[in-house]
DSSP file (Angstrom, degrees, kcal/mol; ACC not computed):
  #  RESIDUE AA STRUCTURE BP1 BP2  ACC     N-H-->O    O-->H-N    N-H-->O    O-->H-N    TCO  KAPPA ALPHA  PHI   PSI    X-CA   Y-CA   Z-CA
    1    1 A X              0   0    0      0, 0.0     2,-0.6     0, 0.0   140,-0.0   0.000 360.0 360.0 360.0 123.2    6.3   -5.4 -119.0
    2    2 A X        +     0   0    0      2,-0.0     2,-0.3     0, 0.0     0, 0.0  -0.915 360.0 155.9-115.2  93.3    8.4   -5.3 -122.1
    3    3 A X        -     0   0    0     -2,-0.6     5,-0.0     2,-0.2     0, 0.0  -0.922  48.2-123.8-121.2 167.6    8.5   -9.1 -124.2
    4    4 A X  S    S+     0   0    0     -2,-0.3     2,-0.8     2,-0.0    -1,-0.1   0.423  71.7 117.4 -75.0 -14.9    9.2   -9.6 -127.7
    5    5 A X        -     0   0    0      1,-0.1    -2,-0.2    55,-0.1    55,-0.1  -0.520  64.2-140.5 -71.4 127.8    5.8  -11.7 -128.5
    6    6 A X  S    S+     0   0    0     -2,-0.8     2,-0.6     1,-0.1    54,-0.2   0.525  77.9  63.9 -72.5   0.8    4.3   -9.6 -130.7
    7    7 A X  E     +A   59   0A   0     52,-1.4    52,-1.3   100,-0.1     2,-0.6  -0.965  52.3 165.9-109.3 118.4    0.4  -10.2 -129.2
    8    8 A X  E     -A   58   0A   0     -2,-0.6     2,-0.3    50,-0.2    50,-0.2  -0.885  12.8-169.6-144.0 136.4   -0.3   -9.1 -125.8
    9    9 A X  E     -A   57   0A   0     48,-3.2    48,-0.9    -2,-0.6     2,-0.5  -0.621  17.1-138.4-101.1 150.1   -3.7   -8.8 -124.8
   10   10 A X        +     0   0    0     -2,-0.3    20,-0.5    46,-0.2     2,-0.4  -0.831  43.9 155.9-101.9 141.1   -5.0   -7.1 -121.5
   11   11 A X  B     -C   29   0B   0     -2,-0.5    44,-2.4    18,-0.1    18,-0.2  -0.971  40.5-109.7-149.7 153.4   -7.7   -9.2 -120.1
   12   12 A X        -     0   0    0     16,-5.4    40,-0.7    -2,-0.4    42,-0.1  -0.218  33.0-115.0-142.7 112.8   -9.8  -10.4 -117.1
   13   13 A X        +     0   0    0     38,-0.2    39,-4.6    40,-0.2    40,-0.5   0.617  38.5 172.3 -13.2 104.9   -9.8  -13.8 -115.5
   14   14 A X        -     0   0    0     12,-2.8     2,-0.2     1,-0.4    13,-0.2   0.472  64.4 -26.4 -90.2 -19.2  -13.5  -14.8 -116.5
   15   15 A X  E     -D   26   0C   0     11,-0.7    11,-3.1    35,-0.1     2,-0.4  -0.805  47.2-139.7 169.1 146.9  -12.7  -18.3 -115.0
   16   16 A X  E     -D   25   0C   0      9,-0.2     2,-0.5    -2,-0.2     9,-0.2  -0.991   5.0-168.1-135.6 128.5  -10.6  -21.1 -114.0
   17   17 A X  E     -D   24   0C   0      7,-2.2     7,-3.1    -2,-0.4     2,-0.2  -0.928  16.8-155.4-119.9 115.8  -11.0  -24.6 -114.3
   18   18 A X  E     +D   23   0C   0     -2,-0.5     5,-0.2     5,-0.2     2,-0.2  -0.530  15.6 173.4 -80.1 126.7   -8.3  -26.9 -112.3
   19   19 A X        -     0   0    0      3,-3.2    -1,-0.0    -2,-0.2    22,-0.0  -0.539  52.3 -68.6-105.4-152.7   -7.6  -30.2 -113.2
   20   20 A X  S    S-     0   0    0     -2,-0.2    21,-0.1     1,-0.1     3,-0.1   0.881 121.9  -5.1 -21.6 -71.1   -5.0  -32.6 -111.9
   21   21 A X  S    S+     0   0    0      1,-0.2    20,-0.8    19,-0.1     2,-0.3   0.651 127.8  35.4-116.3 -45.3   -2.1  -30.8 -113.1
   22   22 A X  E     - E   0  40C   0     18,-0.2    -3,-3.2    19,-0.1     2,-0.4  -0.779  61.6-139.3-122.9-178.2   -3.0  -28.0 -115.2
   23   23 A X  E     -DE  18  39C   0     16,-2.7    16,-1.8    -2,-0.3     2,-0.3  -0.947   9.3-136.2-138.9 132.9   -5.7  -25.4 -115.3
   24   24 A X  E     -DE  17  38C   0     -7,-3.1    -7,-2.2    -2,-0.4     2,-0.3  -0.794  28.9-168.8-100.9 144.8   -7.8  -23.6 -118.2
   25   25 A X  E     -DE  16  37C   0     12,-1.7    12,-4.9    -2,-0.3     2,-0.5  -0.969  11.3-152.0-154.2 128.4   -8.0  -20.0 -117.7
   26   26 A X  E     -DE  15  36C   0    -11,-3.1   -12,-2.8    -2,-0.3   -11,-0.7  -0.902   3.7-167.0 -81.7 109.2  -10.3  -17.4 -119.5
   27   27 A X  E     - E   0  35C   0      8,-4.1     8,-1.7    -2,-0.5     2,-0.6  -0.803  17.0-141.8-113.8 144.7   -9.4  -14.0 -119.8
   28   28 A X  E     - E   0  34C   0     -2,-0.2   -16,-5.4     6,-0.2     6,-0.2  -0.943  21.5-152.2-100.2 128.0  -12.5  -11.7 -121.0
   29   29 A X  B >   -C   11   0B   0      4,-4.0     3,-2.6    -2,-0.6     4,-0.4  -0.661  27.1 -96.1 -99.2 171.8  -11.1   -9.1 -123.5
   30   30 A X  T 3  S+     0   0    0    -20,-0.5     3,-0.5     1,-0.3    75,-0.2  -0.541 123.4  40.1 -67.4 167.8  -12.7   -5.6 -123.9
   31   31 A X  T 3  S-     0   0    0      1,-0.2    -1,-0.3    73,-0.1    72,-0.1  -0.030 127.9 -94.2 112.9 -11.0  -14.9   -6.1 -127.0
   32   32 A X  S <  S+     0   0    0     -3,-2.6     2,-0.2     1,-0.2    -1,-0.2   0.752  76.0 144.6  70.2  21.3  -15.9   -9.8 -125.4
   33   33 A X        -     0   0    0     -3,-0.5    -4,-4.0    -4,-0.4     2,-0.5  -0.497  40.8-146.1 -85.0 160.3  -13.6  -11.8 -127.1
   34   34 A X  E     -E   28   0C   0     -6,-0.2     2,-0.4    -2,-0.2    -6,-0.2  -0.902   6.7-159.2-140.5 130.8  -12.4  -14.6 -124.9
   35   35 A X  E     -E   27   0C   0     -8,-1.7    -8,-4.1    -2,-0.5     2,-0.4  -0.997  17.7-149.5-139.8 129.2   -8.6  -16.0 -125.2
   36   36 A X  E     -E   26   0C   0     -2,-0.4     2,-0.3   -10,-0.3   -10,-0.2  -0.769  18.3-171.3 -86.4 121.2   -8.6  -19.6 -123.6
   37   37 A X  E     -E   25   0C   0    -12,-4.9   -12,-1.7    -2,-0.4     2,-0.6  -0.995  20.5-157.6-134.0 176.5   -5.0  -20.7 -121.8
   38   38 A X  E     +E   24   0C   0     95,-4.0     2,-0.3    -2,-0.3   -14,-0.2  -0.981  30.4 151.2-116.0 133.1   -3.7  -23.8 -120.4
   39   39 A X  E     -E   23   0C   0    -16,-1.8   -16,-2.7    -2,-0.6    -2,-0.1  -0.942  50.3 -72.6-144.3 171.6   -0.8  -23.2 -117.8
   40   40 A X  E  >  -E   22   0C   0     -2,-0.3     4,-0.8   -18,-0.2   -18,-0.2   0.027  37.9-121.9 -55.4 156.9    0.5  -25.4 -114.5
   41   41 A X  H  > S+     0   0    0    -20,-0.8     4,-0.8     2,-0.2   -19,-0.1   0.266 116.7  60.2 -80.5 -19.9   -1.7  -25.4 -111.4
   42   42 A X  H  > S+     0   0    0      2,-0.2     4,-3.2   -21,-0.2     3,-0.2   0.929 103.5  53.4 -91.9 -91.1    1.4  -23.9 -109.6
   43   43 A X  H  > S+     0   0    0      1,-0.3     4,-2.6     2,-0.2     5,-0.2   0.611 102.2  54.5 -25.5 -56.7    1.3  -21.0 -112.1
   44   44 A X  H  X>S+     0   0    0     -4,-0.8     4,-2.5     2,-0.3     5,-1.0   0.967 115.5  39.7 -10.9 -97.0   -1.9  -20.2 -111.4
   45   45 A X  H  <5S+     0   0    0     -4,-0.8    -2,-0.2     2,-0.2    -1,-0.2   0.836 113.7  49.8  -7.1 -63.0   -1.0  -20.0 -107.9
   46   46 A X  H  <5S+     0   0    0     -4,-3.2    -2,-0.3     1,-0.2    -1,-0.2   0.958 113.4  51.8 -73.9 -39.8    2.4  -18.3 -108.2
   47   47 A X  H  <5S-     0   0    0     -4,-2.6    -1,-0.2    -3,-0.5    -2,-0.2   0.580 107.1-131.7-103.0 -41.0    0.5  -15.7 -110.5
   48   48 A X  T  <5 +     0   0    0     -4,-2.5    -3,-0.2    -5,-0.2    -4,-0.1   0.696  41.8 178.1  99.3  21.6   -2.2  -15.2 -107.8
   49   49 A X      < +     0   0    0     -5,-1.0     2,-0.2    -6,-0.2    -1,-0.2   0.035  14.5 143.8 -27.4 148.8   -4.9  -15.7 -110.4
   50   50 A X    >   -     0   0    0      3,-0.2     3,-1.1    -3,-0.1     2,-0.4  -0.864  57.2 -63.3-175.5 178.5   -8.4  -15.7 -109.4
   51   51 A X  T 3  S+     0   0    0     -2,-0.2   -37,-0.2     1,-0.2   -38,-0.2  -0.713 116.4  19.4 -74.4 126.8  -11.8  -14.3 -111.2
   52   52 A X  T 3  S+     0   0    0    -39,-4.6     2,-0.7   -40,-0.7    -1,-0.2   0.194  94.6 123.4 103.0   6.5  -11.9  -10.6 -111.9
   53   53 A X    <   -     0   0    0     -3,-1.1   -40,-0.2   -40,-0.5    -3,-0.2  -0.582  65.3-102.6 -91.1  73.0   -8.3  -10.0 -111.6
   54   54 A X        +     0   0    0     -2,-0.7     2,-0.3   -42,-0.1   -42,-0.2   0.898  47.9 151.0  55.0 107.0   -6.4   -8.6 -114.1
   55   55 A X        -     0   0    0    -44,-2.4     2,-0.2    85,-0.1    85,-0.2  -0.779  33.0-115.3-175.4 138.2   -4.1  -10.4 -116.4
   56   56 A X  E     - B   0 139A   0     83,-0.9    83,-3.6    -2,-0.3     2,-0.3  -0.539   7.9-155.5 -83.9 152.8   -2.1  -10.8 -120.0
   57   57 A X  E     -AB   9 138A   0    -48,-0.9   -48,-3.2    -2,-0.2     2,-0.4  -0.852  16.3-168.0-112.6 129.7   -2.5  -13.2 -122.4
   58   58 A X  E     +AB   8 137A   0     79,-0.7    79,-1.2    -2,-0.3     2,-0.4  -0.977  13.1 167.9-131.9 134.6    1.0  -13.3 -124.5
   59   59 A X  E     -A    7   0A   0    -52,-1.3   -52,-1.4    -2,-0.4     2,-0.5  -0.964  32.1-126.5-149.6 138.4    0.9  -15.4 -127.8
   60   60 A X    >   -     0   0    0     75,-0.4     3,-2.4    -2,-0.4     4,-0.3  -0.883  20.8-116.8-101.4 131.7    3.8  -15.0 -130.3
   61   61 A X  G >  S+     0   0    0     -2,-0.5     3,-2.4     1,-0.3    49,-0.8   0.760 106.8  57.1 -41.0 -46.8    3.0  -14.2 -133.8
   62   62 A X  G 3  S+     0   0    0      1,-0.3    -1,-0.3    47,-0.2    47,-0.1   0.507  94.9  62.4 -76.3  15.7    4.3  -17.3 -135.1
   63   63 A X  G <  S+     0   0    0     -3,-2.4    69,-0.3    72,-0.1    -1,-0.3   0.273  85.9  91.5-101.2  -9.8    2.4  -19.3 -133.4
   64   64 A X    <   -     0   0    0     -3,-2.4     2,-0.4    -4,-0.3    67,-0.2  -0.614  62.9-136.6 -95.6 152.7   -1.1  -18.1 -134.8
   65   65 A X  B     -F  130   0D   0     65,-1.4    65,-0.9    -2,-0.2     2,-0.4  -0.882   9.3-152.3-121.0-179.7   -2.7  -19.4 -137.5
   66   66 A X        +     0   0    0     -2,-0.4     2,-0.2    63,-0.3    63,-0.2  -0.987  28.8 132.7-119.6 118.0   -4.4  -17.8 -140.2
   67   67 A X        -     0   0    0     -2,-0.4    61,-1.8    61,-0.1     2,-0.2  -0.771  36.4-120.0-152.9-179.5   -7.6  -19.0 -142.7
   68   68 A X  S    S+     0   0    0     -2,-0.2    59,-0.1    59,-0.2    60,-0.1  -0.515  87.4  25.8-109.6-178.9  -11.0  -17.6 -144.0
   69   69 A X  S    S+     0   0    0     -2,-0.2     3,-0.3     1,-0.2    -1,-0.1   0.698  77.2 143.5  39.2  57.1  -14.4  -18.2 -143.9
   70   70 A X    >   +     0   0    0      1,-0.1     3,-1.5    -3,-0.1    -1,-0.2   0.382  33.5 108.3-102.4 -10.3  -13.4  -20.2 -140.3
   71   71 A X  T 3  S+     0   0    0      1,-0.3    -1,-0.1     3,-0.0    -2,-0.0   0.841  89.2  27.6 -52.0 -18.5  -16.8  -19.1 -138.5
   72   72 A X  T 3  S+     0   0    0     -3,-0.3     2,-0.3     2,-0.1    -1,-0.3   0.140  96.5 136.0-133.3  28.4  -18.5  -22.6 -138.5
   73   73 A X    <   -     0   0    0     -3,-1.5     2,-0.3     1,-0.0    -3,-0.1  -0.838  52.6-139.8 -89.7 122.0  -15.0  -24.7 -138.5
   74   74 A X        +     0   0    0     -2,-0.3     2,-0.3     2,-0.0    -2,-0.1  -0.759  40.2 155.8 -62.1 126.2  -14.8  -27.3 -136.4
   75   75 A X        -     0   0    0     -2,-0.3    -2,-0.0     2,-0.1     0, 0.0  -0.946  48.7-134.1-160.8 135.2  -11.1  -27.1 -134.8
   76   76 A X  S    S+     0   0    0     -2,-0.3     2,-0.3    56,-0.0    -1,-0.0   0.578  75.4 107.2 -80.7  -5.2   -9.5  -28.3 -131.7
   77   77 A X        -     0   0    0      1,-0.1    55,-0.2    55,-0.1     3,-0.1  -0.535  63.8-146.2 -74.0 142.5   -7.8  -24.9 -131.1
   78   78 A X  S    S+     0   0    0     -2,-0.3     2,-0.5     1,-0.2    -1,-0.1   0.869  74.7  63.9 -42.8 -61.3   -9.3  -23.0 -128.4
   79   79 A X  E     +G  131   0D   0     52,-1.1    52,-2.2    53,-0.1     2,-0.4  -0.844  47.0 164.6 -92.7  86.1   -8.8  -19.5 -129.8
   80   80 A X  E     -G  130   0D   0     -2,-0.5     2,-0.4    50,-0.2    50,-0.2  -0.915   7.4-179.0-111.4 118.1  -10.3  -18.0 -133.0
   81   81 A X  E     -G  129   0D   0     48,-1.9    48,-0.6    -2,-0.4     2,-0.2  -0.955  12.9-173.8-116.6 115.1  -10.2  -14.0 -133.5
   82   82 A X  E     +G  128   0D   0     -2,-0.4    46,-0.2    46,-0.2     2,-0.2  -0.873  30.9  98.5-125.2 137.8  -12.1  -13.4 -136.9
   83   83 A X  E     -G  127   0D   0     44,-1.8    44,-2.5    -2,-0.2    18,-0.2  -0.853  64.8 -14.0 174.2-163.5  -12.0   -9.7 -138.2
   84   84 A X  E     -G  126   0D   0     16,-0.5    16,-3.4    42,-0.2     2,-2.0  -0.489  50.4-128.8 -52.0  99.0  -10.3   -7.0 -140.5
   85   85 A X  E     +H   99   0E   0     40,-2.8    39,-1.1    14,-0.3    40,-0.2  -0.388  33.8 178.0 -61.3  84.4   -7.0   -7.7 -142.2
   86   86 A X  E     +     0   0E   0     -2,-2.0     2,-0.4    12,-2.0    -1,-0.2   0.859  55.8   4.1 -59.3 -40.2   -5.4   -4.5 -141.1
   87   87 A X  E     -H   98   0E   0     11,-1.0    11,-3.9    35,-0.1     2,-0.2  -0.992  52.4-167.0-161.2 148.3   -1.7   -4.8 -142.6
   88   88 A X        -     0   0    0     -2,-0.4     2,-0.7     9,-0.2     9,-0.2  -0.875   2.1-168.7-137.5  98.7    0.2   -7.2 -144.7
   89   89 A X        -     0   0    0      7,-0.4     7,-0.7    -2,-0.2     2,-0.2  -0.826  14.3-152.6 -91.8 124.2    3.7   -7.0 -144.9
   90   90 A X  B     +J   95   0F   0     -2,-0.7     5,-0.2     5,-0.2     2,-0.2  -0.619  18.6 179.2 -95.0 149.9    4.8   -9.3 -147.8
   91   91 A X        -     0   0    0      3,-0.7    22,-0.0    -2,-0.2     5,-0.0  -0.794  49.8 -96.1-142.0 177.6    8.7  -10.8 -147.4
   92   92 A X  S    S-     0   0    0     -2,-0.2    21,-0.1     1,-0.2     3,-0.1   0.939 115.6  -0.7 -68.2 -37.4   10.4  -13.0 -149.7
   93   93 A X  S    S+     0   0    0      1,-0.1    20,-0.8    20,-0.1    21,-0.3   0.661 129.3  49.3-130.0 -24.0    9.3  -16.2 -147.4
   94   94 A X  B     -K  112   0G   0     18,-0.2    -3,-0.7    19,-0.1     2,-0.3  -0.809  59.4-164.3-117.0-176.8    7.5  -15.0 -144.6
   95   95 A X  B     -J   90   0F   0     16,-1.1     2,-0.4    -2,-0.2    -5,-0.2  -0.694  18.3-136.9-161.8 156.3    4.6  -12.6 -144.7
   96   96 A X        -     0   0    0     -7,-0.7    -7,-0.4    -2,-0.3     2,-0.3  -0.711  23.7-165.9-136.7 147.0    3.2  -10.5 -140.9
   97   97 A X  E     - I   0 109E   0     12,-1.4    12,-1.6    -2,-0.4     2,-0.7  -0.953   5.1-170.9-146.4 109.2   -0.7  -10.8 -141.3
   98   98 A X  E     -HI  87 108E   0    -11,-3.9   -12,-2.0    -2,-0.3   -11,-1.0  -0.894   4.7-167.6-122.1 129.1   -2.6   -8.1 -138.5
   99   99 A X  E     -HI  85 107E   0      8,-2.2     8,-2.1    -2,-0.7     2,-0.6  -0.823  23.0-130.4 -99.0 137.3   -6.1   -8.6 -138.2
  100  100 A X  E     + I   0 106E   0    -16,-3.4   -16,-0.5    -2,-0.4     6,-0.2  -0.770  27.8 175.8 -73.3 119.9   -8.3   -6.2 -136.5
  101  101 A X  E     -     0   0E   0     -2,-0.6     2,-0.2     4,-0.5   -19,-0.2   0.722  52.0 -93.9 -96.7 -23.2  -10.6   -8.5 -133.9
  102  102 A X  E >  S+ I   0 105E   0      3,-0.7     3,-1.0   -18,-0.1    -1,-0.3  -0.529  97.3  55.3 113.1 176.8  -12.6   -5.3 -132.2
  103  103 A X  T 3  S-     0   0    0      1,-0.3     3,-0.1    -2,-0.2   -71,-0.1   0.470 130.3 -52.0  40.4  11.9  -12.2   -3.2 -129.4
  104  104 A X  T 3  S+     0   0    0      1,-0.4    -1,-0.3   -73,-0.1   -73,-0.1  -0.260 102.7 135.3 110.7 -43.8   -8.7   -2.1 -130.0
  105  105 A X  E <   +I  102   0E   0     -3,-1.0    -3,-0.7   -75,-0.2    -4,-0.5   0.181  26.8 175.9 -38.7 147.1   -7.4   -5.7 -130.5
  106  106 A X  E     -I  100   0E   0     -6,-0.2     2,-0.3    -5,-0.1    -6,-0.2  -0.902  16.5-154.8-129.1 159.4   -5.2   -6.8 -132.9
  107  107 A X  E     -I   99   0E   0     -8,-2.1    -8,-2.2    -2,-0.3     2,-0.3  -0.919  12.1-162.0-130.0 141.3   -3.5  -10.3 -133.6
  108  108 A X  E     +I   98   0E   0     -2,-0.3     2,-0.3   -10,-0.2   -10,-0.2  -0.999  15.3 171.7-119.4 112.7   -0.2  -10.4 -135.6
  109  109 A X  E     -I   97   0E   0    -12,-1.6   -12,-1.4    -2,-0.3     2,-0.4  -0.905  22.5-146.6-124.1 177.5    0.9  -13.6 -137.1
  110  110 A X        +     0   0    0    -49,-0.8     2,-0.3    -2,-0.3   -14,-0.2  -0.988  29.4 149.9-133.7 121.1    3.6  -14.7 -139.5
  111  111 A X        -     0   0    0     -2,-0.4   -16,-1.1   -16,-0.2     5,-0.1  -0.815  52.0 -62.1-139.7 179.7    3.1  -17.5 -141.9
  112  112 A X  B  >  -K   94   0G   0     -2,-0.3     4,-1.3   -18,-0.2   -18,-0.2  -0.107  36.6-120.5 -59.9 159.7    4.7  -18.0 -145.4
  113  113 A X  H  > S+     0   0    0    -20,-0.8     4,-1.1     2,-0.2     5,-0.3   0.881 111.8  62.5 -72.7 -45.5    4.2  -16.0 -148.0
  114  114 A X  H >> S+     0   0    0    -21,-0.3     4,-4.5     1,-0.2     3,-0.6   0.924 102.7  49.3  -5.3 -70.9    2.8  -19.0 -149.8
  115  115 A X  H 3> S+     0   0    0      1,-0.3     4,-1.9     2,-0.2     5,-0.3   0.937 109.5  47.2 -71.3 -46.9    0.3  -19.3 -147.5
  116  116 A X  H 3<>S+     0   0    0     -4,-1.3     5,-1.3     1,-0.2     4,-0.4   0.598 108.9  52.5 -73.6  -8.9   -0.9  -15.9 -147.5
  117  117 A X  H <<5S+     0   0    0     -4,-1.1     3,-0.4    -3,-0.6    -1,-0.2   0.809 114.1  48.8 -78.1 -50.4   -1.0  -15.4 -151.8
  118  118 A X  H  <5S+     0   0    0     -4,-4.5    -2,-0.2    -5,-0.3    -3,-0.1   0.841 114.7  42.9 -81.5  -9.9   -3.3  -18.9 -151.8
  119  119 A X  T  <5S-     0   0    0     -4,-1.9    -1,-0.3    -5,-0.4    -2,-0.2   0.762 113.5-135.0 -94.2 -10.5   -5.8  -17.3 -148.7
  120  120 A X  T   5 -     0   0    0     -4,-0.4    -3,-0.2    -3,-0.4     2,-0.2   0.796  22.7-158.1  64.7  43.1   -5.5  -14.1 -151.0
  121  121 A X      < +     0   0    0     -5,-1.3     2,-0.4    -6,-0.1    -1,-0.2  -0.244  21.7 167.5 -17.1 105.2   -4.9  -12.3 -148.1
  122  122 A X    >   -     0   0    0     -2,-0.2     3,-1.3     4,-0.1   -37,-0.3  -0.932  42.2-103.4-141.0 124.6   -5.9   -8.2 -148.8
  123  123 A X  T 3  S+     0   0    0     -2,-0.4     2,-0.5     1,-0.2   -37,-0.2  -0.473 116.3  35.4 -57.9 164.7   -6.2   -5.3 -146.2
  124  124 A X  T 3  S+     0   0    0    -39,-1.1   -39,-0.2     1,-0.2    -1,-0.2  -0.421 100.9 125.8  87.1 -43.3  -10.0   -4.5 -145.7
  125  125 A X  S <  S-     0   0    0     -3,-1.3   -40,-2.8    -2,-0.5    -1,-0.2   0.086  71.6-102.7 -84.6-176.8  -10.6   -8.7 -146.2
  126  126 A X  E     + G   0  84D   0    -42,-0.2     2,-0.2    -3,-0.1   -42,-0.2  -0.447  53.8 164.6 -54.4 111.1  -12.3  -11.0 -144.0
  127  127 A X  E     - G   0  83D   0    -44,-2.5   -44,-1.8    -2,-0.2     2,-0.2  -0.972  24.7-146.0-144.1-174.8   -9.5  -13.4 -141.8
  128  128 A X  E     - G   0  82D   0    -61,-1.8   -46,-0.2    -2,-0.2     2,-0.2  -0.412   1.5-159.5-129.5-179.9   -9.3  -15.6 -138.8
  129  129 A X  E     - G   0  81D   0    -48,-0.6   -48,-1.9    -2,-0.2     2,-0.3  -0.669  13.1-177.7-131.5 117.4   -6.5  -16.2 -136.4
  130  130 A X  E     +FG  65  80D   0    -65,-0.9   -65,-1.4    -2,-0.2     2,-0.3  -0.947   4.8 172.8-135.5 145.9   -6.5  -19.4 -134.3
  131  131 A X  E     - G   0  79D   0    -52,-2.2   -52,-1.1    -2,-0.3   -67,-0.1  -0.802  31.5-114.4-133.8-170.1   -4.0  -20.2 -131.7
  132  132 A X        -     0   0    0    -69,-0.3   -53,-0.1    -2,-0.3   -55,-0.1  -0.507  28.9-124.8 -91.0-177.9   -3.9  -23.7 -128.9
  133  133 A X  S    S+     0   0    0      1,-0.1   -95,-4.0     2,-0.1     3,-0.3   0.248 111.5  72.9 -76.0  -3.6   -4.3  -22.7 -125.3
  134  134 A X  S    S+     0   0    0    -97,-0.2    -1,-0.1     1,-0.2   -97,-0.1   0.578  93.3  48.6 -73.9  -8.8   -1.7  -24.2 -124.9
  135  135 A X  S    S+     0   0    0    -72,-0.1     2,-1.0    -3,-0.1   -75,-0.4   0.115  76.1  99.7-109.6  25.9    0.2  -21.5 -126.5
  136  136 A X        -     0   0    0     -3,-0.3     2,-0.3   -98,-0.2   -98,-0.2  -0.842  65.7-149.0-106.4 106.1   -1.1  -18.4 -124.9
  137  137 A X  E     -B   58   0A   0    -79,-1.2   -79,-0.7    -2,-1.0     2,-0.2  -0.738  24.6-137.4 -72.3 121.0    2.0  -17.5 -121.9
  138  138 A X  E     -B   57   0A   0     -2,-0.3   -81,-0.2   -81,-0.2     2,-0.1  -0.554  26.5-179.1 -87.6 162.5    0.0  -15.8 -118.9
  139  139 A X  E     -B   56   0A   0    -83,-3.6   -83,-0.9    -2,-0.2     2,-0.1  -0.527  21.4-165.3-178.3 131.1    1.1  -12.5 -116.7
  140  140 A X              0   0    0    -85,-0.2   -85,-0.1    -2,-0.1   -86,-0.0  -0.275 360.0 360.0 -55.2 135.3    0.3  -10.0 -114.0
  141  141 A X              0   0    0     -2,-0.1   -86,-0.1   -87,-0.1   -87,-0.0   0.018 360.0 360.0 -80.4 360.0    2.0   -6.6 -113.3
């Protein structure tokens, strides 16, 4: 599977909870990080989901957000990956942020360059990465 989002996580369906129309789905990643999504009830389905099965979690870098000292933040996004600011590529107006989360993971986002000079963003520091579940696209091989 080849896509262009620059996060794609290997995971496995830890749980699914159905509502009416859509469905929260858990993927466990190695290390025990948890990535939350929301997709169609149908998907689910067409996707052949079920607990212990195998599946990616696809998030696109611009879609992440980025802060510090986020451990005890209250936030309605689902998904928070705190770890190691592995690489910072600085651009004139946007900025690539990849934080190490553990186990092999990494999350890549891209936010203004702004924003990453006033979180004073540094390899080695401390960051966060928070995305919806609503923004995590799932998929099976």
């Amino acid at each position: 599977m080849k896509v262009s989002a620059r996060n794609v996580f290997l995971g496995t369906v830890a749980g699914i909870r159905k509502g009416a129309v859509n469905a929260e789905v858990s993927l466990a990643l190695k290390g025990g990080t948890t990535v939350t999504a929301t997709i169609t009830n149908g998907s689910v389905d067409t996707l052949g989901l079920a607990a212990g099965k195998e599946a990616y979690a696809i998030v696109k870098a611009s879609s992440v957000i980025v802060g510090t000292d986020l451990h005890d933040a209250r936030v309605s996004a689902r998904n928070i990956m705190c770890g190691t600011v592995s690489k910072v590529i600085e651009g004139q107006v946007n900025t690539e942020i990849d934080i190490e989360v553990g186990a092999g993971n990494t999350i890549s986002a891209v936010i203004t360059h702004e924003s990453a000079r006033n979180l004073g963003l540094k390899e080695g520091g401390h960051a966060c990465a928070l995305f919806k579940a609503s923004s995590v696209i799932l998929g099976v091989s």
